[in-house]
C-alpha positions in Angstrom: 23.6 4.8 -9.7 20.4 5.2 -8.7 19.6 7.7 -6.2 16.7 9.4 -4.0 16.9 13.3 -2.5 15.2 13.7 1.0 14.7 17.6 1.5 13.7 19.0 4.3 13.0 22.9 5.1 12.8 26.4 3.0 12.4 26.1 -0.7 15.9 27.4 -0.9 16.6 23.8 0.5 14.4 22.7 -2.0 15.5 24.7 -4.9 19.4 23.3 -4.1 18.2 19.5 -4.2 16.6 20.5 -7.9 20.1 21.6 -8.7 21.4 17.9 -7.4 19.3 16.4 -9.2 20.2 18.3 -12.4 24.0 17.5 -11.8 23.5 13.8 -11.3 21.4 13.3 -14.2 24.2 15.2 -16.1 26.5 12.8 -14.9 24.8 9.4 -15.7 22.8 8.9 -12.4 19.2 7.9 -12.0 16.9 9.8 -9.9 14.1 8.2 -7.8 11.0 8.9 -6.2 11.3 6.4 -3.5 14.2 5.7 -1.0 13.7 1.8 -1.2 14.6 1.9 -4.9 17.7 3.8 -4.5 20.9 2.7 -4.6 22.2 6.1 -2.5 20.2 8.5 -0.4 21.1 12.1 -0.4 19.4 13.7 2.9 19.4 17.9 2.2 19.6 19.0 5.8 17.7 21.8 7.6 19.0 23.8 10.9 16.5 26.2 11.3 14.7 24.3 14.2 15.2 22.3 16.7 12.2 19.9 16.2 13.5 19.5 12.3 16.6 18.7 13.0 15.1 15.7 15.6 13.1 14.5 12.7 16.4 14.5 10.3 18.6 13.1 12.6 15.8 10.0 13.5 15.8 9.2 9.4 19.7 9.3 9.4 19.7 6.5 12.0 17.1 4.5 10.3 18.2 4.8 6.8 22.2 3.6 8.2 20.3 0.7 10.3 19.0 -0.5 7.0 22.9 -0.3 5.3 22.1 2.1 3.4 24.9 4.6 1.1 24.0 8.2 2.5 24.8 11.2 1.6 24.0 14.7 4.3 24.3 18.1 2.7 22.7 21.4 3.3 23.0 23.3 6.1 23.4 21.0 9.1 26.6 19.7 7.7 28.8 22.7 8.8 28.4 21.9 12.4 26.6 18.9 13.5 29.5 16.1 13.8 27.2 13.7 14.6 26.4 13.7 10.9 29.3 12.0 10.1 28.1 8.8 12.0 25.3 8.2 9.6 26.5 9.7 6.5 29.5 7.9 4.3 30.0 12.3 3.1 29.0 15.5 4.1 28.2 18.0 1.3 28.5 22.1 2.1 25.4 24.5 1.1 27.7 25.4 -1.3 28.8 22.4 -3.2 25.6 21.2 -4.4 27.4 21.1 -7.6 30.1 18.8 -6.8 27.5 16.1 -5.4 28.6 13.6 -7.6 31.8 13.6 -5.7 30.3 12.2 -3.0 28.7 9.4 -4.3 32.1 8.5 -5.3 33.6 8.2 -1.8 34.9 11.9 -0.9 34.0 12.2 3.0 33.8 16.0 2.8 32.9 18.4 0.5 33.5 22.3 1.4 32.7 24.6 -1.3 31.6 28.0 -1.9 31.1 28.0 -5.8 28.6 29.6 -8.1 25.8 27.5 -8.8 24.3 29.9 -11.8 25.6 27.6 -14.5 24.2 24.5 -12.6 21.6 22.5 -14.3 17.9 21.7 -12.4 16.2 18.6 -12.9 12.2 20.6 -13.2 9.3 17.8 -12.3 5.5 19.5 -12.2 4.2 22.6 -12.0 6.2 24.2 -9.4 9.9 25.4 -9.7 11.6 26.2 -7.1 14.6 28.4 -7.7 17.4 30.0 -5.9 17.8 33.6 -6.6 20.8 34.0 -3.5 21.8 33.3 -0.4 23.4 34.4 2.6 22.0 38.0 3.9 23.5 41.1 5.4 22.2 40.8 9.0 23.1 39.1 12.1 20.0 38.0 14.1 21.0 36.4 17.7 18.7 33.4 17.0 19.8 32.6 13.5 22.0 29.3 12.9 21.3 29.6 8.6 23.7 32.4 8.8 26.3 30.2 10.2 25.6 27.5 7.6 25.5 30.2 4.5 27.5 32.8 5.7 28.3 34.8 2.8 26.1 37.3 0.6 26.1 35.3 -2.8 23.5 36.5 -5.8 22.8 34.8 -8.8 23.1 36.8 -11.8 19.7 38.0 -13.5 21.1 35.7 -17.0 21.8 31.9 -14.8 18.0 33.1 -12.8 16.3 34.2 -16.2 17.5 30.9 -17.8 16.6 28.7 -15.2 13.1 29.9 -15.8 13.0 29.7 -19.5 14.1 26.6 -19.2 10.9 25.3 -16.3 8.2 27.2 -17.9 9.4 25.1 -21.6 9.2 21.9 -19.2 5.8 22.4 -18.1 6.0 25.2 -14.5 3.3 27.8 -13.9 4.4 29.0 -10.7 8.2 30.2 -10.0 9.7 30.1 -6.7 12.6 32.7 -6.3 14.2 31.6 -3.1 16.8 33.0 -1.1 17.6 33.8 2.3 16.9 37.1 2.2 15.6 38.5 -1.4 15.7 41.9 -0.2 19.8 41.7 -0.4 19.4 40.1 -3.9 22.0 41.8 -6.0 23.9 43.7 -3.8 26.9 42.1 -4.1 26.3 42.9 -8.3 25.3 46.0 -8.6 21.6 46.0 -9.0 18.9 44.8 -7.1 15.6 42.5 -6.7 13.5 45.0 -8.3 15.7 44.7 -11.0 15.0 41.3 -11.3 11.6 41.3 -11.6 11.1 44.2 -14.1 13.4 41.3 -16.4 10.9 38.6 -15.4 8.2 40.9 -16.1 9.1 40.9 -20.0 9.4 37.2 -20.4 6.7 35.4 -22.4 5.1 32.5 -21.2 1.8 31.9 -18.8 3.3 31.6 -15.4 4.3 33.9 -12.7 7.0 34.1 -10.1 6.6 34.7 -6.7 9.4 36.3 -4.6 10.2 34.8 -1.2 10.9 36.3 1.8 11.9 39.8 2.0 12.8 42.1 5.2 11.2 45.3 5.4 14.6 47.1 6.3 14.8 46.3 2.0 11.6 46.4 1.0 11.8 50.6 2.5 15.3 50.7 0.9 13.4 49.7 -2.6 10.8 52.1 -2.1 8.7 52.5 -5.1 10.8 50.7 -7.6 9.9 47.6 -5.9 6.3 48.4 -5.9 6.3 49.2 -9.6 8.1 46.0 -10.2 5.0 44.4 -8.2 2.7 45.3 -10.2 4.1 43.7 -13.3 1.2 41.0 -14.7 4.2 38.3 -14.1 4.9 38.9 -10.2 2.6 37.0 -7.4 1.1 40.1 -5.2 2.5 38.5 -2.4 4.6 39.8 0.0 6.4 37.6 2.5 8.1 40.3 5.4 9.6 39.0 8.4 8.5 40.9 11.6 9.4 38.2 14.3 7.8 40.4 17.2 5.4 42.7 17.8 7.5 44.5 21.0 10.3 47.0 19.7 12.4 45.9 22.6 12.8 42.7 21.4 13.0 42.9 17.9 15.8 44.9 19.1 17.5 42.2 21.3 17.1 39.8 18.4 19.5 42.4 17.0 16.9 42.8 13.7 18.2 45.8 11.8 14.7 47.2 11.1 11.5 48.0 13.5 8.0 47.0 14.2 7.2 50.6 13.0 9.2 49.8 9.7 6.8 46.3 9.3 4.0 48.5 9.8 4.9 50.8 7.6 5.3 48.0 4.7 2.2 46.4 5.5 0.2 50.1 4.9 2.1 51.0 2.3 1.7 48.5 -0.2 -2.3 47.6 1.1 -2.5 51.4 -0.5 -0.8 50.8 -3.6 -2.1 47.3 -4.3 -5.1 46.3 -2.0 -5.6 42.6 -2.5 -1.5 42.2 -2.0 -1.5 39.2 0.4 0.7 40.2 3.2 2.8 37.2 4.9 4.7 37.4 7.9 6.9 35.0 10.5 6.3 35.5 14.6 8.8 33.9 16.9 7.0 33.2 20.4 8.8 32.7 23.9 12.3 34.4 22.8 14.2 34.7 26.1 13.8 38.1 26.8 9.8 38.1 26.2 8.2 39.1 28.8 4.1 38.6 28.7 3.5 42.7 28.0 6.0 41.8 24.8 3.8 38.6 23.9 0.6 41.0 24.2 2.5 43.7 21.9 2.8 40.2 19.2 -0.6 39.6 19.5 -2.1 43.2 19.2 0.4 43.9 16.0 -1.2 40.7 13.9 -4.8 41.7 15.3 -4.2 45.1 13.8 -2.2 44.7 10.8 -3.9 41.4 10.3 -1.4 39.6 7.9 -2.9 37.2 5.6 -0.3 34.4 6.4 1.4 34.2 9.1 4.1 31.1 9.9 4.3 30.7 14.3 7.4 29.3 15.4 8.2 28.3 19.0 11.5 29.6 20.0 14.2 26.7 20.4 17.5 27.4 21.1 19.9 26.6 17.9 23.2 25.8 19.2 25.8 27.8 17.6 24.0 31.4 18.6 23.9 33.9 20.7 20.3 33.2 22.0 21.0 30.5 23.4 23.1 31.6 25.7 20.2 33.4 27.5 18.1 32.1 30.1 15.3 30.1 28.5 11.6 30.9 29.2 10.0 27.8 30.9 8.8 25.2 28.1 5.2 25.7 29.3 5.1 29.3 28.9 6.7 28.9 25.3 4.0 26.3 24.2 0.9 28.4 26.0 1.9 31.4 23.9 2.2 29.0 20.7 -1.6 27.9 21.2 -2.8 31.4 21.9 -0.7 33.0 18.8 -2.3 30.2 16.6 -5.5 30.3 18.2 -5.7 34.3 17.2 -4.1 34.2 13.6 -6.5 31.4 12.4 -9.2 34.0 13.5 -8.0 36.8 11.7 -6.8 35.0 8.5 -10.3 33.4 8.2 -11.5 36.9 8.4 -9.8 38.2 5.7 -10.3 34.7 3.7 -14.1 35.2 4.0 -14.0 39.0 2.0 -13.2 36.6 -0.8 -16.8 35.1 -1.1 -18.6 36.1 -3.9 -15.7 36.7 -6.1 -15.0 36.1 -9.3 -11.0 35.6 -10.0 -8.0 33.6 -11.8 -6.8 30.7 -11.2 -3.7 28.3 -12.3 -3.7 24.4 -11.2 -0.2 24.4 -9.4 -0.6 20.8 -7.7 -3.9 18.3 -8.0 -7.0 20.0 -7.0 -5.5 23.1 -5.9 -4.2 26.6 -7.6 -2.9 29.9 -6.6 -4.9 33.4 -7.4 -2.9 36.2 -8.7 -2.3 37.1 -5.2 -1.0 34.2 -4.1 -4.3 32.6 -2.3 -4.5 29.0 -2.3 -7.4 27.8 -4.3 -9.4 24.1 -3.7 -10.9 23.3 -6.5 -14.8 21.5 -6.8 -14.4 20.4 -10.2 -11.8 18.0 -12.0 -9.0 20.5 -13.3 -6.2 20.3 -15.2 -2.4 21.1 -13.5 -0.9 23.5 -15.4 -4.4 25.2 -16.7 -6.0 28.5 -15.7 -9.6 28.9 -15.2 -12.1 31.9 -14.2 -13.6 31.1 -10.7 -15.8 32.5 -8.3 -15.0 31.9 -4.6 -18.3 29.9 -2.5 -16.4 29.5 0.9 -13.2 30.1 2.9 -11.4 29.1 5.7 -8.2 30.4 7.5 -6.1 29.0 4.7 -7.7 28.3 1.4 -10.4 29.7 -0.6 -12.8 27.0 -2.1 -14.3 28.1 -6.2 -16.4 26.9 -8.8 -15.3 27.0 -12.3 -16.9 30.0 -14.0 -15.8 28.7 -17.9 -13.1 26.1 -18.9 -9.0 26.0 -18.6 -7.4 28.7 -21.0 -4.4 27.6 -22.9 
């Protein structure tokens, strides 16, 4: 059968629709790049927010007005009933591995297996790759824990494979995934740091770069972390989750770490490694934000000024806590949103534009475009090979990229 993957969301979403992929080309099964040469369409589902969900739930009812087999998995499966009205079966986070099943007619699938033996199906120069899932907090506003609910690590061999295994097909850039890599390896006895000291010692040209961590972990970790960082393999990037800038309410979002603790991340590793790139997630218009709280937001990314940092507009997700609470008028959610953006495109261009005038590495992740050593997205002048490295020297910046010349050609 031929069939097409729709993914929407985190690159743990992504990394669990290469694993589909890998399972149905085990099992006989075509994949395609485009839905209207498919036989079945699998759509990897999102709940994170509100305005993602719209869009997945507007494909569903286009894709079953066209009579088309569908499949839903990921993480709006465990609650959204309506799903069922579109999709011939539902598929749990956890049974990517039994996908098969459903093309075969099984309505539901509920699982909550290991997927470390799994195969991926690896396509270009990017690999996305799930290192766990689940976490060991219980934020008011977060529906993903509902979906994954339980702390599950992959072990270091089924990760270290997995990346053996892309690097031989062609990736230069890893993507270790999870819902919260700070808890990586909890539930095994060791930990993240662990993980990349292993990666560290692999032979290859690519590196990996680990995806978000909370800085309740990254403190736990301490210096073995750092020291892991600063392996030749490892991305200095460091993607920390702050949410707010007020203390109270991180606190009513029931976040087990502080602003202080964020802070105290942010300096720490700027000492050890100064060109780490620091990225970091604000929520805007959580019920309990008052406009001295929104200040507090916009103070904490003027002074710690983080190098990426992903806005979201608080929407209510269903199943949680928050939602419960009286919202804040839509206005006053969407008015902070423009003056949060407005403020980190200022302060990201600022730090972009320290990069003019300097030479660095590069690797072609996607057409025209690469990643530094630190994580910066590079546009390229030139014609450059995916998959190549070049020595560059930076001519201009904006708030997200960094624009080079070549300096010499690709190394092998």
């Amino acid at each position: 059968m031929k069939v097409f993957i729709k993914t929407y969301g985190c690159s743990l979403n992504q990394a669990d629709s290469e694993l589909m992929e890998g399972v149905l080309i085990r099992e006989g099964h075509e994949i395609v790049e485009r839905e209207e040469e498919a036989d079945a369409i699998v759509v990897n589902t999102c709940t994170v927010k509100g305005a993602t969900e719209n869009k997945i739930m507007n494909y569903l009812e286009k894709l079953s007005a066209k009579g088309k087999k569908v499949v839903a998995a990921g993480c709006l499966t465990t609650h959204k009933k309506q799903l069922s009205h579109y999709a011939s079966s539902l598929i749990s986070p956890g049974a990517v591995g039994r996908v098969g099943e459903s093309l075969e007619g099984k309505k539901v699938i509920v699982d909550f297996g290991d997927k470390g033996r799994l195969p991926r199906r690896q396509t270009g120069a990017i690999a996305r790759i799930a290192i766990q899932e689940g976490c060991m907090s219980s934020c008011t506003f977060c529906e993903t824990k509902i979906a994954r609910p339980r702390l599950m690590s992959q072990s270091i061999e089924s990760i270290l494979l997995w990346i053996r295994q892309a690097v031989n097909a062609g990736a230069v850039e890893i993507q270790l995934a999870g819902m919260d890599t700070g808890t990586y390896g909890t539930d095994r006895g060791y930990d993240v740091a662990d993980l990349l000291t292993k990666i560290n010692k692999m032979e290859g040209m690519f590196r990996a770069r680990l995806g978000m961590n909370n800085p309740q972990h990254i403190k736990r970790l301490g210096k073995k972390l750092i020291t892991a960082y600063e392996g030749e393999k490892i991305y200095k990037f460091l993607h920390t989750a702050v949410q707010s800038g007020s203390e109270k309410v991180v606190a009513d979002m029931e976040r087990t770490h502080s602003v202080e603790d964020f802070e105290e991340v942010v300096k720490s590793y700027r000492e050890e490694m100064p060109s780490m790139t620091i990225a970091t997630d604000i929520i805007v218009g959580y019920p309990t934000e008052e406009e001295s709280d929104f200040e507090e937001s916009i103070a904490l990314v003027k002074r710690t000024m983080p190098d990426v940092v992903n806005v979201s507009k608080f929407t209510p997700r269903p199943l949680t806590r928050a939602a419960k609470l009286k919202q804040l008028p839509s206005s006053v959610v969407k008015e902070r949103s423009r003056i949060m953006s407005e403020v980190v495109v200022e302060t990201t261009k600022k730090r972009n534009k320290h990069y003019i005038g300097r030479e660095m590495e590069a690797i072609v992740t996607e057409e025209g475009k690469g990643r530094t050593e630190n994580y910066k997205q590079v546009v390229f002048k030139e014609n450059v090979r995916v998959g190549q490295c070049y020595d560059v020297k930076v001519v201009d910046a904006n708030h997200t990229s960094l624009f080079v010349e070549l300096l010499e050609k690709s190394r092998e």
